[in-house]
N, C-alpha and C positions, 0 to 999 in steps of 0.2 A: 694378245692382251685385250681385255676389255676396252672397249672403246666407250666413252660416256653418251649420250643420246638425248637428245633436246626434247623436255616433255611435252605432253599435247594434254588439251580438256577433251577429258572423260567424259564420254553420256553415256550416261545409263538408262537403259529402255524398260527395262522390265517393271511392270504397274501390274495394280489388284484393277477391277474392270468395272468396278461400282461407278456411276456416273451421278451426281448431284446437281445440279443449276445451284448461281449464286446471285440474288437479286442484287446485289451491292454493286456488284459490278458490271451487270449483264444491261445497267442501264445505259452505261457508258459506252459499252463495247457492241459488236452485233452477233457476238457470242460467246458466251464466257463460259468455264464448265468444270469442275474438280473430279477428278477423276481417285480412284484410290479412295483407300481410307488411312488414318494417320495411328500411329502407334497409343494414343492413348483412346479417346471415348469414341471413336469410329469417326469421327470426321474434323476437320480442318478447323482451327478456333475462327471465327465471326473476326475478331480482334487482328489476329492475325492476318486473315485475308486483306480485311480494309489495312495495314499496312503494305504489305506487299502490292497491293492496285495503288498506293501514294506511288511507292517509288519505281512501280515499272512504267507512272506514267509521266514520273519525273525522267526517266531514260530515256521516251519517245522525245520529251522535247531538247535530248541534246543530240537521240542520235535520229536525224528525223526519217532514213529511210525503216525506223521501224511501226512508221504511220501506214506503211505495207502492209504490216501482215497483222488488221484488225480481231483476226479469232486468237482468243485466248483461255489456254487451259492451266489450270493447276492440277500437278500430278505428285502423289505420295508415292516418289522412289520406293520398291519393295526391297532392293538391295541394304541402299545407303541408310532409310527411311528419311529423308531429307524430302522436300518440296521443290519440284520446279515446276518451271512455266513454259511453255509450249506456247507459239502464238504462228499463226498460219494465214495464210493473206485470203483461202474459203474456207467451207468446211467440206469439201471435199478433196482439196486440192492439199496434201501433205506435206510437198518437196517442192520450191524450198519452203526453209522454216527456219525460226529463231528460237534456241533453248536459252533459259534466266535461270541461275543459280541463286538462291537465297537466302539467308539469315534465318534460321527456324525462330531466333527470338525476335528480332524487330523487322524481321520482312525486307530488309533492304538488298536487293540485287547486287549479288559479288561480283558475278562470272558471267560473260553470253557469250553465243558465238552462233555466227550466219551459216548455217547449212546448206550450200546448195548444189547440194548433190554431184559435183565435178571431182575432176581429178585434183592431186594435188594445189599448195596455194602459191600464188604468184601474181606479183605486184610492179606494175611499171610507176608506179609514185614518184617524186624525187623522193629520198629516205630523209633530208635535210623539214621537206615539208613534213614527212610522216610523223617527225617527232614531234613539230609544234600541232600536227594535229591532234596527238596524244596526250601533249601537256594543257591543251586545251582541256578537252575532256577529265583532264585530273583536275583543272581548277573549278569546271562547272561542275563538279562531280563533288568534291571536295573541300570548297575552298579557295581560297589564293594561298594561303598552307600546305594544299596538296596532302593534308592529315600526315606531313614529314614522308613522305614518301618525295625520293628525289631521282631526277631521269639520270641512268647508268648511260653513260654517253659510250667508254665505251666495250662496254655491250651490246647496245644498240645500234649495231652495224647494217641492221639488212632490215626490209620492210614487212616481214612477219614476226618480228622480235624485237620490240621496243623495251623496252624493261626499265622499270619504275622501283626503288628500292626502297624499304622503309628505314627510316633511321633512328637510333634512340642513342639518345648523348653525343650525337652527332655522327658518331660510327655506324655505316651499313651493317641491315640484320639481313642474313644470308636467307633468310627462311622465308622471311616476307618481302616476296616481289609480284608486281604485276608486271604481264606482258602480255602487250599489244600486237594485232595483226591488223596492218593497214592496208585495201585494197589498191584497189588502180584509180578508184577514182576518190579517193580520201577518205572513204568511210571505214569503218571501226569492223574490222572484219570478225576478230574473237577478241577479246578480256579475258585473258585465264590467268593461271597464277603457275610461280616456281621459272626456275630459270634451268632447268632440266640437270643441275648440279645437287642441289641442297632439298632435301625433301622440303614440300611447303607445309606451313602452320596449319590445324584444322582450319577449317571454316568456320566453325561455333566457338575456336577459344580465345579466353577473352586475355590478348595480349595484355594489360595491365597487373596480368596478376605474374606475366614473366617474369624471375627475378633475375636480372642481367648482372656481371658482371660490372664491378670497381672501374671505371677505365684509367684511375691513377694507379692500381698497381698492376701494370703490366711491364714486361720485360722490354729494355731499348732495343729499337728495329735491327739495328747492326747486329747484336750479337745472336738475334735468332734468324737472320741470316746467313751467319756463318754455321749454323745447324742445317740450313736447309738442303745439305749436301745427301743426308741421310733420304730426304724425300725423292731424290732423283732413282729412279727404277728403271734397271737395266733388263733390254731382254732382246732376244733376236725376233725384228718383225719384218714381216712378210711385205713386198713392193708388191703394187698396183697391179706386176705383170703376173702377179701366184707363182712365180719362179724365183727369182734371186730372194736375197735378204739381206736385211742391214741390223745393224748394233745398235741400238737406239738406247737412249736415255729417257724416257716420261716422266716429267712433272708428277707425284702424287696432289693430290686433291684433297687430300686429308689435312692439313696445313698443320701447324706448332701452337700446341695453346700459350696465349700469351702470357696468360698470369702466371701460371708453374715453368714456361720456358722450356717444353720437352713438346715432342713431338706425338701427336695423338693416336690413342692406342692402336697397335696392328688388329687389323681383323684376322679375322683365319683364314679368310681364303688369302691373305700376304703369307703362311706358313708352305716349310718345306717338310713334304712327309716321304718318309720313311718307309718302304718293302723289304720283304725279303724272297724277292723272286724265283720262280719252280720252274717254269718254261714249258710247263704242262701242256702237252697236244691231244687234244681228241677230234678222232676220228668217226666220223659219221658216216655210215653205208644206205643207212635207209629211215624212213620216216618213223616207223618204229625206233630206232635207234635213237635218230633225235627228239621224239617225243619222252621218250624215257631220260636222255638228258636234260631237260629244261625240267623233269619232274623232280628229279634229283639234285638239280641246282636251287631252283624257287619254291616247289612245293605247291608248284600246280602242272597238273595235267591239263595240256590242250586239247586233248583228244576227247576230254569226258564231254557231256551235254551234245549239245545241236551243231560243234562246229564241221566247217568243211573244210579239207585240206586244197593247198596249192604250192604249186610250183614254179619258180619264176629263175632262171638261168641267165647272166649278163656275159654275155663272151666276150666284152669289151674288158672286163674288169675281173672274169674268170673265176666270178665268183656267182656260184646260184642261192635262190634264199628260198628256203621251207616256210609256206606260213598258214596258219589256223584262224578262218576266220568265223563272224556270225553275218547276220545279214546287212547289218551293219557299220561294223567295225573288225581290223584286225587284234586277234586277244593273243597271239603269239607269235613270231618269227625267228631263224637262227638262219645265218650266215655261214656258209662254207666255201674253200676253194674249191672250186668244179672238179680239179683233177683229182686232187690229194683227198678230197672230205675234211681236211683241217677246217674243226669251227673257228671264226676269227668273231663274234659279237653272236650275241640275243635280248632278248627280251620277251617278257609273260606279259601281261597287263590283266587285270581283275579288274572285270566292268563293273563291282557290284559295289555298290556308294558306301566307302567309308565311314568310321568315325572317330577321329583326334580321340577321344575318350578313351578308345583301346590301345591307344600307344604305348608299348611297354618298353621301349627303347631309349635313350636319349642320343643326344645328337652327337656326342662322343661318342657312345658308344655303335651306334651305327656309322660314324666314321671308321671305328678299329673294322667293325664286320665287313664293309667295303674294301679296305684294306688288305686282310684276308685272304677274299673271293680274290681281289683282282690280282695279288700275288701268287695265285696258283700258275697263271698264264702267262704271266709279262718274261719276256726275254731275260737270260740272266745275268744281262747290262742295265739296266732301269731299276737302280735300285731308290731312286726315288724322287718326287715329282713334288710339286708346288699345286698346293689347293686355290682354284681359279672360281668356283663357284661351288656354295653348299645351301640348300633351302630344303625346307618342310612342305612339303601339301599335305593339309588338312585331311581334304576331300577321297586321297588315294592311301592316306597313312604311309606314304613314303618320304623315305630320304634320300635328295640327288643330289649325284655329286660330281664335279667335272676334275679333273686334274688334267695338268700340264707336264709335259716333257720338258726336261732340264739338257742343258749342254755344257758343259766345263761350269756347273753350276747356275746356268742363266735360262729361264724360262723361253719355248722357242713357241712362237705365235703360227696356232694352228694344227700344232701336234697334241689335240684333243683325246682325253681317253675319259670315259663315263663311267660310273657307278651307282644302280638306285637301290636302296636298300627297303624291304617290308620292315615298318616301325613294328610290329608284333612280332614276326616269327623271324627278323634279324638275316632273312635270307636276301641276294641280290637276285631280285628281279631283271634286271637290266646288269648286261656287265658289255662293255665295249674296252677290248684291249688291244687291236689291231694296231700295227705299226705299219708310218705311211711311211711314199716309198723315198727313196735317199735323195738327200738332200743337201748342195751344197751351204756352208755356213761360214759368211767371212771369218778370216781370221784375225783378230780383236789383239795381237799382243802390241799394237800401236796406238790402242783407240785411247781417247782421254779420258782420263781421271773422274771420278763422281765431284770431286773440287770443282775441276774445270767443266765441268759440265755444268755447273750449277749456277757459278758466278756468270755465264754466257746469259743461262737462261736469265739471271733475275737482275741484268744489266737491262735487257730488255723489257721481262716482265718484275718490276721491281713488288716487292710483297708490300701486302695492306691488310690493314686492320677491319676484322669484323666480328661482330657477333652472332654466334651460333650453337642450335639447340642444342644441348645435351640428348645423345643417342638413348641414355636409359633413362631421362626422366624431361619431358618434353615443357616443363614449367622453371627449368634453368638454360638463361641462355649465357654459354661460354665467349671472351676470348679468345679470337684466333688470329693469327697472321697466317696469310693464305696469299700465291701468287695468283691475279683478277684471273678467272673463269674466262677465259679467251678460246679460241680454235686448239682442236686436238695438236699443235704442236708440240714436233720434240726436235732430240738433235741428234744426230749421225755421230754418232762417237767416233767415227772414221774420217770422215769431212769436217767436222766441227758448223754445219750446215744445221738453221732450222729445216725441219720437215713433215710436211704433213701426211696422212693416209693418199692415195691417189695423185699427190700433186709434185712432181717431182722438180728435184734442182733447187738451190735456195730460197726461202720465202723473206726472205731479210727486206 
């Protein structure tokens, strides 16, 4: 099962190379410099600059070790086309460094964060001070209002993740959060945003025009928690040691909208799909042979243009791989057992750059074509799997797709099988349908209830009210009751035991 993953600030490097001096600022600083040019008349508005020099120099005076790093650049993101700032204690010396995220309309500094170049972050603080050094920062920053943004206490458990919530009607908005990373010695290590659950808000939009949710008519807390039985997901996961397994129960994330009292819409990768399995073996004797398969499956030759063949044989695993490569990248490979020549996986890849315009597929319908492909192979016990992952890339014009192995109908963590489909020609580029090796799987006719699974959990984590964007239209924010965004727990439907990934034995 997916695990959810705590987000991190993006930097983005990539700039145009144009270099401009900016007198407005260069008086102040011992080097100032815009680098890039901006998406409308070639350069950065006058107006806007002298905002942005207000308020990165209202930053220095709250975070003072950014009186450090005196060079300062403004740089026109080529990606995002957004403005940052760059500020470096020479101009020779590059690392470390501080990046300023900013406001295209009024210049004011959303986001920073200390680069210096180490591993990993970590903080011997007390966490107790981290946070009053964080609410400080939100009052000089903001206010003694803090602009309604209020510290998630708790959330705020560990000293790279302090988290500030915005509130509107009183009720937390899931979308707008800051989070703090507090060093060792109390300074402000990054300011980013998002709390690694809830996508976060642009940068540029202008929360007043959200239109939230009634908060008098929403559904009483009681009776949508006795719905939240539906959100507990069952499925066999994998322990710490990659050997045994357990029955677990996970929390959905998705929560109950409040206003309608139902539970918010499945995605698709929550669907169980459907094969009709062939058990189809092919036999590989020689490169010609499997070059002529991958041509026949994808609709590309490896062998055409400038590539070089190889051979790579694993006697551990008793499986060798064929692969075609250029000089710098491999453009095909296929998988066989050393003995037999059974292919068990492949893959084509098409180096030559895309473009979404020619997609003549949809996403349905390249899910049926995956479908398909991957039913010629599959054993003819797997007659069908839960959708675990499905995305578009633009850039390749493909569609990937992961599915899950089922067990007396229950998703098993780990038993991965892949599918990428060409959005043009509808063929599988990529098909993995290898079955891993056996496996024991408790047996579950004892385990408890999705009831009792549910009232455990939200004995503990009892559900709260928040507002959150609407998925298709990012200027309504919904109603929800949601159990608080806490640690990956769940519970052993065997033991009746919380549990987390890696940490075994009760976490009660």
């Amino acid at each position: 099962m997916n695990k959810w993953t705590k987000s991190v600030l993006a930097i983005m490097t990539a700039s145009l190379t144009v270099t401009t001096p900016i007198s407005s600022m260069a008086a102040k600083e011992s080097s100032v410099t815009v680098q890039g040019e901006s998406k409308g008349d070639g350069a950065i508005d006058e107006k806007l600059i002298r905002k942005i020099e207000k308020s990165v120099e209202r930053l220095v005076q709250i975070v003072p070790y950014l009186k450090n790093y005196p060079i300062t650049e403004l740089e026109m993101n080529a990606e995002t086309s957004r403005i940052e700032v760059k500020k470096y204690q020479t101009k020779e010396k590059k690392a470390p460094f501080v990046i300023l995220h900013v406001d295209q309309d009024s210049g004011e500094v959303k986001f920073f964060s200390h680069i210096i170049g180490k591993g990993g972050f970590s903080s011997t603080y007390p966490l107790e001070d981290a946070k009053k050094r964080a609410t400080e920062f939100m009052k000089q920053w903001y206010g003694e209002g803090m602009a309604d943004y209020q510290l998630d206490e708790e959330a705020s458990n560990r000293n790279s993740s302090i988290l500030f919530r915005k509130r509107v009607n009183g009720i937390p908005f899931r979308n707008d959060t800051l989070n703090f990373a507090i060093n060792s010695e109390g300074q402000i290590q990054h300011l980013a945003r998002g709390d690694g659950y809830a996508e976060p808000v642009e940068m540029e939009q202008d929360i007043s025009k959200i239109q939230f949710a009634d908060p008098n008519k929403v559904h009483p807390k009681e009776k949508v928690e006795a719905m939240f039985a539906s959100a507990m997901k069952p499925y066999y996961g994998r322990s710490a040691d990659g050997q045994s397994y357990r029955f677990l129960y996970a929390p959905s994330h998705e929560g109950i909208n409040a206003s309608r009292g139902a539970e918010l819409s499945a995605k698709q990768n929550d669907k169980i799909i459907q094969f009709q399995p062939k058990a189809k073996q092919t036999i590989i004797k020689s490169k010609e042979e499997a070059a002529a398969f991958l041509a026949a499956q994808t609709g590309y030759n490896p062998t055409k243009g400038r590539a070089t063949f190889q051979e790579e044989s694993h006697p551990k695993t008793g499986i060798t791989n064929y692969l075609w490569m250029t000089e710098e990248e491999v453009i095909a490979n296929i998988f066989f057992e050393t003995k037999t020549g059974k292919v068990t996986n492949y893959q084509v890849l098409d180096t030559k750059r895309k473009s979404a315009a020619d997609k003549k597929l949809s996403e349905e319908q390249a899910l049926k074509a995956a479908v398909e492909a991957m039913s010629e192979f599959l054993p003819l016990t797997d007659k069908e799997m839960v959708i675990t992952a499905n995305r578009y890339e633009p850039d390749q014009n493909l569609f990937k797709f992961d599915f899950t192995m089922l067990h007396r109908g229950y998703p098993v963590d780990g038993m991965l099988r892949q599918a990428h489909v060409d959005a043009v020609t509808g063929k599988a580029t990529l098909l993995d349908w290898r079955v891993s090796q056996t496996i024991k799987l408790p047996d579950i006719k004892n385990a408890m209830t999705k009831e009792e699974a549910a009232k455990k959990f939200l004995k503990k984590y009892p559900m709260k009210l928040y507002y959150s964007l609407d998925e298709e239209n990012n200027n309504i924010a919904e109603l929800v009751y949601i159990s608080p965004l806490v640690s990956n727990e769940e519970i052993d439907a065997l033991t009746g035991e919380f549990y987390t990934y890696g940490e075994e034995g009760e976490s009660e």
